[in-house]
Short mmCIF file of the C-alpha atoms (twelve columns), coordinates in Angstrom:
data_MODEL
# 
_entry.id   MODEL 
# 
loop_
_atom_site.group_PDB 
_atom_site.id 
_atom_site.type_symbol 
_atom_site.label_atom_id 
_atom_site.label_alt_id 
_atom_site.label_comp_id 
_atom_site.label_asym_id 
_atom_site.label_seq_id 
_atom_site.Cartn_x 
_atom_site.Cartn_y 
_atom_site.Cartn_z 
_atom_site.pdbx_PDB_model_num 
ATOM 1   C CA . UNK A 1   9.966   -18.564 16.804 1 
ATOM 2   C CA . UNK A 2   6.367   -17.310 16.759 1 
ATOM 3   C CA . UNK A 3   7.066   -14.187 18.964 1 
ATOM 4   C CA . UNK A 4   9.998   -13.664 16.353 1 
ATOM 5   C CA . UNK A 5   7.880   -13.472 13.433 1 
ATOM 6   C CA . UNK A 6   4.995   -12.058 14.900 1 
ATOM 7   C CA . UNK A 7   7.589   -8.561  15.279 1 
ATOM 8   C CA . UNK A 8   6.253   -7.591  11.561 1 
ATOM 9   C CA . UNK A 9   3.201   -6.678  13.708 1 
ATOM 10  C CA . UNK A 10  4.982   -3.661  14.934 1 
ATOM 11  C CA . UNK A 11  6.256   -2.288  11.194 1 
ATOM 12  C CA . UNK A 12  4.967   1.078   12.087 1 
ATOM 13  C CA . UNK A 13  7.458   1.902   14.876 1 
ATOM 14  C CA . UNK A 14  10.025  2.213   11.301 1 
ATOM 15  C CA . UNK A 15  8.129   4.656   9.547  1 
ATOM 16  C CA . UNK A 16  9.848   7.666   11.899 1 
ATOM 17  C CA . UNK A 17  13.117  6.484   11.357 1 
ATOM 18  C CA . UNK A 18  12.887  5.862   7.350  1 
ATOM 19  C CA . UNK A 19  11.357  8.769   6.768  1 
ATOM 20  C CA . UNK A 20  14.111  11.108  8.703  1 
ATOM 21  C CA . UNK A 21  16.931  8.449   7.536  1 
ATOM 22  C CA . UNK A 22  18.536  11.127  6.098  1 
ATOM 23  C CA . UNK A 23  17.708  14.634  7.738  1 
ATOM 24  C CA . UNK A 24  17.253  12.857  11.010 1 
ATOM 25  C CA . UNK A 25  15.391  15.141  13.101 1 
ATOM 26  C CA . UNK A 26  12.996  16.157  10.620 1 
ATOM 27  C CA . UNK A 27  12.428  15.022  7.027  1 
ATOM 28  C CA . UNK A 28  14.661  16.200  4.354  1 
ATOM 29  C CA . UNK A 29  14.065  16.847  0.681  1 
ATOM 30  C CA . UNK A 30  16.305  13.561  -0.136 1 
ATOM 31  C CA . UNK A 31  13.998  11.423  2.336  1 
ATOM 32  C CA . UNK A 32  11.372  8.806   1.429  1 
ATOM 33  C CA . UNK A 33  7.810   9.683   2.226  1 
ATOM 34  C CA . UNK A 34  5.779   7.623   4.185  1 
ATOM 35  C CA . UNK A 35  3.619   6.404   1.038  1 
ATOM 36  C CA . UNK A 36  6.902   5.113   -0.212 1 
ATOM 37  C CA . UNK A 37  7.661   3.075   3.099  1 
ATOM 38  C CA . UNK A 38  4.422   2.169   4.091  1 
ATOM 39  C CA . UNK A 39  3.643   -0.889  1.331  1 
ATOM 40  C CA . UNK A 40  7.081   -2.534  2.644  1 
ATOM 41  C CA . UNK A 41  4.825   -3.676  4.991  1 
ATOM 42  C CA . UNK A 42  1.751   -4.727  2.797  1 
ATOM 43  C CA . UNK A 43  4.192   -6.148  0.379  1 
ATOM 44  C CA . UNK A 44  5.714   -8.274  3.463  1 
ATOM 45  C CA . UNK A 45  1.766   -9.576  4.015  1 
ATOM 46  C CA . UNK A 46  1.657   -10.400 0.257  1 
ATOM 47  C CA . UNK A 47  4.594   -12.608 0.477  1 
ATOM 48  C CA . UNK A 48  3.495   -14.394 3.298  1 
ATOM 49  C CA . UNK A 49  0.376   -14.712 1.808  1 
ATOM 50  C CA . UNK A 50  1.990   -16.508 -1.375 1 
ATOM 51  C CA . UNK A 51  4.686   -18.605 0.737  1 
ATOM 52  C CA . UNK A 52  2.106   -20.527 2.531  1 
ATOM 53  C CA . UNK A 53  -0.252  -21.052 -0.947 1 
ATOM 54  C CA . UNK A 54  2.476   -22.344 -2.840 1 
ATOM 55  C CA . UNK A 55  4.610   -23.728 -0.467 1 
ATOM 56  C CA . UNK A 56  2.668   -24.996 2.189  1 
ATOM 57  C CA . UNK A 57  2.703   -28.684 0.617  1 
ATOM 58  C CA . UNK A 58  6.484   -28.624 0.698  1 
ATOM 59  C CA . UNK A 59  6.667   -27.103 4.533  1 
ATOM 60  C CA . UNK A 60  4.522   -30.202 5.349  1 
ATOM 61  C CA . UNK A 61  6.803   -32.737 3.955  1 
ATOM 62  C CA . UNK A 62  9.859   -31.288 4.864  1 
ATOM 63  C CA . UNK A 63  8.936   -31.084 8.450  1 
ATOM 64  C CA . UNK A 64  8.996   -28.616 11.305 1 
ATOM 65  C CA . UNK A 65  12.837  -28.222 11.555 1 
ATOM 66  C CA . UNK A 66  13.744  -27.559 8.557  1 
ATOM 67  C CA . UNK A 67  10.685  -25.563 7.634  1 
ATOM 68  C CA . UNK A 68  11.893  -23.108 10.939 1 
ATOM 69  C CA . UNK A 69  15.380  -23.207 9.995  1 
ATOM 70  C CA . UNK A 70  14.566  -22.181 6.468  1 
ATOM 71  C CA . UNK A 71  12.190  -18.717 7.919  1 
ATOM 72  C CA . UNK A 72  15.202  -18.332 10.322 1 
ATOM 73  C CA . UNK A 73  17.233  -17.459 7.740  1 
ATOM 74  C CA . UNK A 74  14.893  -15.501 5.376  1 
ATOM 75  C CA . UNK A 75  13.596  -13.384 7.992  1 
ATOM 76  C CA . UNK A 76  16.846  -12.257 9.212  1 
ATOM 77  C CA . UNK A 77  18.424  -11.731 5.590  1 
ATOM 78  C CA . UNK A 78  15.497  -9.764  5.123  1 
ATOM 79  C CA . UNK A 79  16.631  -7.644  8.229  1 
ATOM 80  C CA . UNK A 80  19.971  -7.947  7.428  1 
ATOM 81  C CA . UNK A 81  19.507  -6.785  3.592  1 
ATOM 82  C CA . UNK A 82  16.958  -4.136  4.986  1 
ATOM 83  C CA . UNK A 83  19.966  -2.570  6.817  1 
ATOM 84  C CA . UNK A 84  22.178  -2.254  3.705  1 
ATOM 85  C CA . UNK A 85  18.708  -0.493  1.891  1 
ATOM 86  C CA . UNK A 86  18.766  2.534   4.539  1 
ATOM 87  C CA . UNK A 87  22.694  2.580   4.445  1 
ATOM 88  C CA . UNK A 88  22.862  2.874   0.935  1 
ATOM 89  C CA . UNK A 89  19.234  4.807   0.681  1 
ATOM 90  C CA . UNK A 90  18.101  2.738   -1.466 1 
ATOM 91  C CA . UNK A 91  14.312  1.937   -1.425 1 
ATOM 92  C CA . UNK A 92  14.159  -1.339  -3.403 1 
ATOM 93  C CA . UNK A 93  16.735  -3.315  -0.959 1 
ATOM 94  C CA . UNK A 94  14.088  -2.388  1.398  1 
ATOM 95  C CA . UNK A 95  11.404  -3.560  -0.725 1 
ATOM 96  C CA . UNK A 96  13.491  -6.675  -1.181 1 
ATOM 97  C CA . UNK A 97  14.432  -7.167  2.177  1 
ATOM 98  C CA . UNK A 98  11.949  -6.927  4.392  1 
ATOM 99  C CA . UNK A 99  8.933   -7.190  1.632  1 
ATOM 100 C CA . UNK A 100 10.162  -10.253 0.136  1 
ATOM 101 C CA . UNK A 101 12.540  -12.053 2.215  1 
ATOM 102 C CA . UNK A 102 10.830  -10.895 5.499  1 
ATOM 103 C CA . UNK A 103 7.498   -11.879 4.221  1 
ATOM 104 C CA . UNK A 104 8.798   -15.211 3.115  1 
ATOM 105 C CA . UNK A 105 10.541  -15.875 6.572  1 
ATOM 106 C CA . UNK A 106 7.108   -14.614 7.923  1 
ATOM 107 C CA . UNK A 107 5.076   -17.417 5.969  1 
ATOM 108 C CA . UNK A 108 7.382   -20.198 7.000  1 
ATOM 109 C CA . UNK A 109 7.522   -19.237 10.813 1 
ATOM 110 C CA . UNK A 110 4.053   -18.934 10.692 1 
ATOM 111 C CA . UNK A 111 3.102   -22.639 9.142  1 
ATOM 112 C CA . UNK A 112 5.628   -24.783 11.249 1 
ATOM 113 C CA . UNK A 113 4.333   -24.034 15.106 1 
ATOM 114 C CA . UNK A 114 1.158   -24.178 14.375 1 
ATOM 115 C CA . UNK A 115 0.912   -27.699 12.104 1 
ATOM 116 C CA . UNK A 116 3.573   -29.080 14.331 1 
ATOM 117 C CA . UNK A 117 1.567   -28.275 17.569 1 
ATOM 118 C CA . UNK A 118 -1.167  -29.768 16.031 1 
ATOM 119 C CA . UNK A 119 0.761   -33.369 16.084 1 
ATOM 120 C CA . UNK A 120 1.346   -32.785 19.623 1 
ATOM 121 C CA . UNK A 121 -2.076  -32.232 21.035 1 
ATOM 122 C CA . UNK A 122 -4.339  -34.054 18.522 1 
ATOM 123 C CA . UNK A 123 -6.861  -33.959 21.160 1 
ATOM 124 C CA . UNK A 124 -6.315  -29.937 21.661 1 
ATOM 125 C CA . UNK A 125 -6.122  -28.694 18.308 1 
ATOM 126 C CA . UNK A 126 -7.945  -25.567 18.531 1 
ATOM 127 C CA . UNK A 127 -6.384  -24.416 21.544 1 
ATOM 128 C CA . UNK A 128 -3.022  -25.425 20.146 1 
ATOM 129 C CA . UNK A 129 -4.002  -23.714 17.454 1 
ATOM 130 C CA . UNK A 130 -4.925  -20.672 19.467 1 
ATOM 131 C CA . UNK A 131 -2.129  -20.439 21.406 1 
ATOM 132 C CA . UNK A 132 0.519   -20.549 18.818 1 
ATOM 133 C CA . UNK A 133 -1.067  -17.721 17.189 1 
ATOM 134 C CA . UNK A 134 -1.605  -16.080 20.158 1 
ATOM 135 C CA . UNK A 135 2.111   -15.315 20.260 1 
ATOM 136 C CA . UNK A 136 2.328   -14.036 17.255 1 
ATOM 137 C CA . UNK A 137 0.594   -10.825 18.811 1 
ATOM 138 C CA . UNK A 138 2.380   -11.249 21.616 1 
ATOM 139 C CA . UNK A 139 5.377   -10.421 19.380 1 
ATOM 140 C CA . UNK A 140 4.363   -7.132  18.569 1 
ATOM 141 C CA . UNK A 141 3.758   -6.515  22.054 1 
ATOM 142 C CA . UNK A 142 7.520   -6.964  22.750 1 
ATOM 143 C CA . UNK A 143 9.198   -5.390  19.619 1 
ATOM 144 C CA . UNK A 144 6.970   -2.246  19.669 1 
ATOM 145 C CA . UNK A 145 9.413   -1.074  23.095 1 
ATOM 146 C CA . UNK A 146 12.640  -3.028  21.844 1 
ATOM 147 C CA . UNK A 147 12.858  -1.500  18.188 1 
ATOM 148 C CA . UNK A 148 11.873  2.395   19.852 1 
ATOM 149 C CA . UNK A 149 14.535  1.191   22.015 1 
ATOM 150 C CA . UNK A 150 17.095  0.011   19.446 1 
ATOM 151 C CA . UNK A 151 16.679  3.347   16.958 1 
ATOM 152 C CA . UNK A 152 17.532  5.840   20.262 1 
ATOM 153 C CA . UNK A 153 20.549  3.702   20.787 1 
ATOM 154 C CA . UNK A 154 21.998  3.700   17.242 1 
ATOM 155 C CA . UNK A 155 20.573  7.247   16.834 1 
ATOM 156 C CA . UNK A 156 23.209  10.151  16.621 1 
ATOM 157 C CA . UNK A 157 21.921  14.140  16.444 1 
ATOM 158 C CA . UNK A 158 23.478  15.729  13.720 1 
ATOM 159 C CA . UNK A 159 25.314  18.878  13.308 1 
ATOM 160 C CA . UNK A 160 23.610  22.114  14.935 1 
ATOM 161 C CA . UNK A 161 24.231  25.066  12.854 1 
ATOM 162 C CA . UNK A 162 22.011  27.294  14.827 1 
ATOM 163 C CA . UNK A 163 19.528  28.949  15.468 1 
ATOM 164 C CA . UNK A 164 16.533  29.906  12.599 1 
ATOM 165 C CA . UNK A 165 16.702  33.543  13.029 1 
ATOM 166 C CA . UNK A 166 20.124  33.437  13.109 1 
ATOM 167 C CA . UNK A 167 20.655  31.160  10.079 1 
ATOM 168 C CA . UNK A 168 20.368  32.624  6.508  1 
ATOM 169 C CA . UNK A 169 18.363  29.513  4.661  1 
ATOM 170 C CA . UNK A 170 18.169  29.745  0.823  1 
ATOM 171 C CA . UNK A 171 16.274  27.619  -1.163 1 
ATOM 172 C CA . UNK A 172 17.704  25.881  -3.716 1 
ATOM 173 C CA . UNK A 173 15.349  23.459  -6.140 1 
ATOM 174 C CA . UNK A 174 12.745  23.269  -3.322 1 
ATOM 175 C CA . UNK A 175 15.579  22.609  -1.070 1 
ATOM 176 C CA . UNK A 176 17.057  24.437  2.045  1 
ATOM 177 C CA . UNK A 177 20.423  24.618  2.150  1 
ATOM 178 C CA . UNK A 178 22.986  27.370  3.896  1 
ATOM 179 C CA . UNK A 179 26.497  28.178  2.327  1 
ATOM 180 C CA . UNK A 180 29.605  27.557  3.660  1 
ATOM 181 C CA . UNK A 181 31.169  30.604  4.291  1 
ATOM 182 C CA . UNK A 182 34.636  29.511  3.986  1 
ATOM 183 C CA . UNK A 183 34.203  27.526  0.502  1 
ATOM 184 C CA . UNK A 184 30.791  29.043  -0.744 1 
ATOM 185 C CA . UNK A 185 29.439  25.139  -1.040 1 
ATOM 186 C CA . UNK A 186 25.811  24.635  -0.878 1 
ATOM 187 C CA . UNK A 187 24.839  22.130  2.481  1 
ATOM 188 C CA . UNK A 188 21.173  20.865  2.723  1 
ATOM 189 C CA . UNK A 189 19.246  21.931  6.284  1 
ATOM 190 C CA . UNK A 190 16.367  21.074  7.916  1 
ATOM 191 C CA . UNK A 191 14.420  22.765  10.455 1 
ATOM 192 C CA . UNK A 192 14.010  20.675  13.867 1 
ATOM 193 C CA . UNK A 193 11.524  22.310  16.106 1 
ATOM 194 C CA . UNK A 194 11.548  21.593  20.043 1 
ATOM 195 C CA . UNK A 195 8.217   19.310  19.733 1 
ATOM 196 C CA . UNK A 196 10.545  17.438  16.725 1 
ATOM 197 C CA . UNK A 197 13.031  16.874  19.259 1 
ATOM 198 C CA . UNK A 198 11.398  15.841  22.554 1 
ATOM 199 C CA . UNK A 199 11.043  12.107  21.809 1 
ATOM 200 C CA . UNK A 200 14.126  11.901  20.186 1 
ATOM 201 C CA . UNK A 201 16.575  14.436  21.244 1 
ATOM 202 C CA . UNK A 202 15.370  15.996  24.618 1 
ATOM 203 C CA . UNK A 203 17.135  18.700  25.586 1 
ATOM 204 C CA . UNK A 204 18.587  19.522  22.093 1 
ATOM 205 C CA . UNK A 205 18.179  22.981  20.726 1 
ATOM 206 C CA . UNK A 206 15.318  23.823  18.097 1 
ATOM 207 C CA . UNK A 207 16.640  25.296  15.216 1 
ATOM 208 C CA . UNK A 208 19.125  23.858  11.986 1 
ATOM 209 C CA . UNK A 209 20.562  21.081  11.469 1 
ATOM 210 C CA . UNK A 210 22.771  19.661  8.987  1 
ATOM 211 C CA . UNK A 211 21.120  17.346  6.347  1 
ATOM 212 C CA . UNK A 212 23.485  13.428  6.383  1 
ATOM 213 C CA . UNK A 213 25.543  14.193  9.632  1 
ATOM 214 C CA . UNK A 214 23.407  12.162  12.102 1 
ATOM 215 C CA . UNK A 215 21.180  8.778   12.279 1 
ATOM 216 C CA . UNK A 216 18.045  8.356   12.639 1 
ATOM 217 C CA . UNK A 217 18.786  4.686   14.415 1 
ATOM 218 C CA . UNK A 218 17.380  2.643   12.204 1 
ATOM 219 C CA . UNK A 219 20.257  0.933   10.127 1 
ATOM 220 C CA . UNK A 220 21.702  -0.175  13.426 1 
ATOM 221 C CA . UNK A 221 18.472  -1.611  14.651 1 
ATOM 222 C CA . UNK A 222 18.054  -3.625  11.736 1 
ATOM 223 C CA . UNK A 223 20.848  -5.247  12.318 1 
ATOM 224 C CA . UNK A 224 20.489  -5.535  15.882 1 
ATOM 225 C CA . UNK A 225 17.299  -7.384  15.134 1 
ATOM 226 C CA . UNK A 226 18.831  -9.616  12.357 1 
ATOM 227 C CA . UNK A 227 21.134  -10.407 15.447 1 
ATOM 228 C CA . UNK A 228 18.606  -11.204 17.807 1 
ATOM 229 C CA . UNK A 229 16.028  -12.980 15.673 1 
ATOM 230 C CA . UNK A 230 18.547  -15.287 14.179 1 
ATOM 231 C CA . UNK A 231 19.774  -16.488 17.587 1 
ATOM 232 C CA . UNK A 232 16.634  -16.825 19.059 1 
ATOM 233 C CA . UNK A 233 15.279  -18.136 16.182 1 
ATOM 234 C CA . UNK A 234 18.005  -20.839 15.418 1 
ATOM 235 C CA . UNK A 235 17.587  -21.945 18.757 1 
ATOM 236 C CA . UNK A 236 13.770  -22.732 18.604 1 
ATOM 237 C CA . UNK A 237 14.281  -24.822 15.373 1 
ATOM 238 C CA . UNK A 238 16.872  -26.611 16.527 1 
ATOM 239 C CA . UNK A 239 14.947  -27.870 19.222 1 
ATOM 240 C CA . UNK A 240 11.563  -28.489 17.715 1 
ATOM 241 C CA . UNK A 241 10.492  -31.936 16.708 1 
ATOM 242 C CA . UNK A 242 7.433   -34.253 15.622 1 
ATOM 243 C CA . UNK A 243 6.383   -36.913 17.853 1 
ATOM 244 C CA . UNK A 244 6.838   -39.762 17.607 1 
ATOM 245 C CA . UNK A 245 4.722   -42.577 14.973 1 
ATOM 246 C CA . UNK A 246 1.534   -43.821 16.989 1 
ATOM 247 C CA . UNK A 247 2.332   -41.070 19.978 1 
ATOM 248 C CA . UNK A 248 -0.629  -40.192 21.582 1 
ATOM 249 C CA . UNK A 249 -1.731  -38.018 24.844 1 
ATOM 250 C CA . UNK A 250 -2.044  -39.593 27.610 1 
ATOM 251 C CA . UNK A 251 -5.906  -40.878 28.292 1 
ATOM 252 C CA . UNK A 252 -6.750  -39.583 25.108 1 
ATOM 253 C CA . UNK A 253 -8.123  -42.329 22.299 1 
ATOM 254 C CA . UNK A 254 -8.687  -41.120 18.998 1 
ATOM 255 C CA . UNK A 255 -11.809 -42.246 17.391 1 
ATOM 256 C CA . UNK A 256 -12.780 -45.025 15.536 1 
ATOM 257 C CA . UNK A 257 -13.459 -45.231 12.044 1 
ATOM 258 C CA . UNK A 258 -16.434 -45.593 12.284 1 
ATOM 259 C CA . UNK A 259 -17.075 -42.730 14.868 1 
ATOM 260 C CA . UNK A 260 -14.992 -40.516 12.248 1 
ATOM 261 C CA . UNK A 261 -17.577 -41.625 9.453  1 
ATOM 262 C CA . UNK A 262 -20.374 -40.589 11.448 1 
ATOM 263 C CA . UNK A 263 -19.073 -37.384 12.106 1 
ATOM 264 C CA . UNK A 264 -17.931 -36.631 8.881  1 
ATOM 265 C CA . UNK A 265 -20.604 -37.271 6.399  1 
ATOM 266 C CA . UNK A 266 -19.936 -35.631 3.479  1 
ATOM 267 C CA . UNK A 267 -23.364 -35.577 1.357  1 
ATOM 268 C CA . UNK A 268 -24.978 -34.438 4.978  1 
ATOM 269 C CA . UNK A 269 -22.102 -31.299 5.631  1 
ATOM 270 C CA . UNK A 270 -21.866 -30.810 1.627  1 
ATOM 271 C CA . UNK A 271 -17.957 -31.437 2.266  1 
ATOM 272 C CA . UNK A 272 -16.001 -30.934 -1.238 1 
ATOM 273 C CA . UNK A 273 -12.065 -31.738 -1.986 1 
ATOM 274 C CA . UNK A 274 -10.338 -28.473 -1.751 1 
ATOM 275 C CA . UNK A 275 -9.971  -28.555 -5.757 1 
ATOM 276 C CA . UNK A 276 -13.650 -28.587 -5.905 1 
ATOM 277 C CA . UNK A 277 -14.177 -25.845 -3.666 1 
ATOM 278 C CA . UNK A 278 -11.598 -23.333 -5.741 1 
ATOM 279 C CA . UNK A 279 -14.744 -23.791 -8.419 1 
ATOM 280 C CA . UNK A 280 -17.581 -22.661 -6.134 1 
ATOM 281 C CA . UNK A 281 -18.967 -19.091 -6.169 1 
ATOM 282 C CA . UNK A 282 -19.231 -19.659 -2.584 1 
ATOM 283 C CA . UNK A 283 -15.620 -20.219 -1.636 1 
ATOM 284 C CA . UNK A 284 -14.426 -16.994 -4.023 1 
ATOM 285 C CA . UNK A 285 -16.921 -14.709 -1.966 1 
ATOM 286 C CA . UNK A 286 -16.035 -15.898 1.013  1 
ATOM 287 C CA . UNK A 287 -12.298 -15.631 -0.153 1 
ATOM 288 C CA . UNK A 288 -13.080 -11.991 -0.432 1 
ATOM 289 C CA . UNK A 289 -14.470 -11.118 2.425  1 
ATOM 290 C CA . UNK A 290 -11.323 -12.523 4.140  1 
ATOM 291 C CA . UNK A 291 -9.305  -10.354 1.551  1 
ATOM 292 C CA . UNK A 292 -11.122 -6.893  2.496  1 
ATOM 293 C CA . UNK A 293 -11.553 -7.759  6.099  1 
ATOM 294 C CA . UNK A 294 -7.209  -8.432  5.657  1 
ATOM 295 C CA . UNK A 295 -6.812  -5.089  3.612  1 
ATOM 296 C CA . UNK A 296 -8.025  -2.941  6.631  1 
ATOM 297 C CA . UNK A 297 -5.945  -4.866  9.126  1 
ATOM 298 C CA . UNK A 298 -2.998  -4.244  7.056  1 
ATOM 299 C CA . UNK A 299 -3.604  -0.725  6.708  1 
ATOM 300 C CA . UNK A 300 -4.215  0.253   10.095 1 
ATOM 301 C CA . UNK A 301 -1.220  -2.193  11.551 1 
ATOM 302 C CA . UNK A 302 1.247   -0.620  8.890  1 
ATOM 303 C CA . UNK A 303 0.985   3.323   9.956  1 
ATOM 304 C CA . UNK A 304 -0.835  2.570   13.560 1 
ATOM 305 C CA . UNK A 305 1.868   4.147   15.327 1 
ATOM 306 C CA . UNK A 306 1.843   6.988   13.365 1 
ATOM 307 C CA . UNK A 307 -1.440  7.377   13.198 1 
ATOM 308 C CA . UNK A 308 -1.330  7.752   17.204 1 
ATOM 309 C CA . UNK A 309 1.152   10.388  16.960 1 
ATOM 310 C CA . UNK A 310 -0.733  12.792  15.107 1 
# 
């Protein structure tokens, strides 16, 4: 479940992909940029961010099950629907897709291992805790290599119409296109050099290639994933449960009431109800500190990889 999830982690390895989607081994002029692909990611965060606020009460009552079953099935529709948005080039399936439903699949995968591990070792929480988010890293680890993986095996080069000195290019509305010399039509070409190719394609030729005749890979992985995650997924819910009323680890005694009391004393700590706190200027600036410190994770984890490339 939490390895499943924690895949968002490793958003950048798309950016290639949807930014070639449609001149595959190189941008073309019909081609998102990567400012447009980029917040998919942040907007994924946001709705994660929002699932667990609002929704967090209801994940708690419903119980772990259902709460995993439910982010099974938004985080793979999310993959699913992000699959039709690069078959169809359209950016706002994307947007919707893996921004909204991803995110919201994100937030609910996130909040049931970690509450429900927290039944389970009452005496452990922290390292529970730890652990279960732990593998949400250890999900990025894994997808980074399977969705690089995935995109060269749905990838396809497209047509090579030659080389560039022996191509006559003409630019047409700050496209390049050649003409089809036996109905004078207008085709869209991009320019693939051999250091575009290498990871890619090695050992296809630098030079022209026609614009929509290949794939860049990452439709198919999409739907790969969607695959993947909702089996593996599925399988983890089904199989998760609470324990049971008045469980407890063995040679582990919770403590009294009166220990708790003495632990917890609330005009000594200057403990507030949670309501209370959202009316302190102390829990707003700590609130954003969290929120810049999360702004800069975001941004480096949504264009790390190609960040490393150039």
């Amino acid at each position: 479940m939490t390895c499943s999830i924690g895949s968002a982690y490793a958003w950048s390895t798309f950016n290639g992909p949807l930014t070639r989607a449609v001149g595959v081994v190189a941008s073309s002029g019909a081609d998102w940029s990567l400012g447009e692909v980029v917040p998919i990611f942040s907007l994924c965060a946001v709705s994660l961010g929002v699932t667990t606020t609002v929704l967090g009460p209801w994940a708690e009552q419903a119980g772990p099950r259902k709460v995993a079953l439910t982010a099974a099935v938004a985080w793979t529709s999310g993959l699913a629907l992000s699959s039709v948005g690069v078959s169809v080039h359209s950016l706002p399936l994307l947007y919707l897709g893996y921004g909204v439903l991803g995110g919201i699949g994100w937030g609910f995968g996130y909040i049931s291992p970690v509450s429900n591990l927290m039944k389970w070792f009452p005496d452990r929480r922290g390292l529970a805790t730890g652990m279960a988010l732990a593998s949400f890293g250890g999900g990025a680890i894994l997808a980074a290599p399977l969705n690089k993986m995935l995109t060269d095996h749905f990838s396809a080069l497209p047509t090579y119409v030659g080389a560039v000195d022996a191509v006559d290019i003409v630019t047409v509305e700050g496209q390049q296109c050649v003409v089809d010399g036996a109905t004078g039509a207008m085709h869209e070409v991009v320019v693939a050099s051999a250091a575009d190719l290498a990871s890619r394609f090695p050992g296809a030729e630098a030079g022209v290639y026609l614009v929509g005749t290949g794939d860049s890979g990452a439709m198919g992985c999409f739907v790969a994933l969607a695959g993947l995650h909702c089996t593996a997924m599925t399988i983890g819910a089904l199989t998760m449960k609470v324990p049971a009323d008045g469980w407890l680890p063995d040679g582990w005694t919770p403590p009294s009431e009166e220990e708790n009391a003495n632990a917890v004393n609330q005009r000594a700590l200057g403990v507030v109800d949670h309501n209370a706190a959202l009316r302190t200027s102390q829990f707003w600036l700590m609130w954003a500190a969290v929120f810049g410190n999360a702004i800069a994770g975001v941004s480096i984890i949504s264009c790390a990889k190609t960040m490393m490339g150039e």
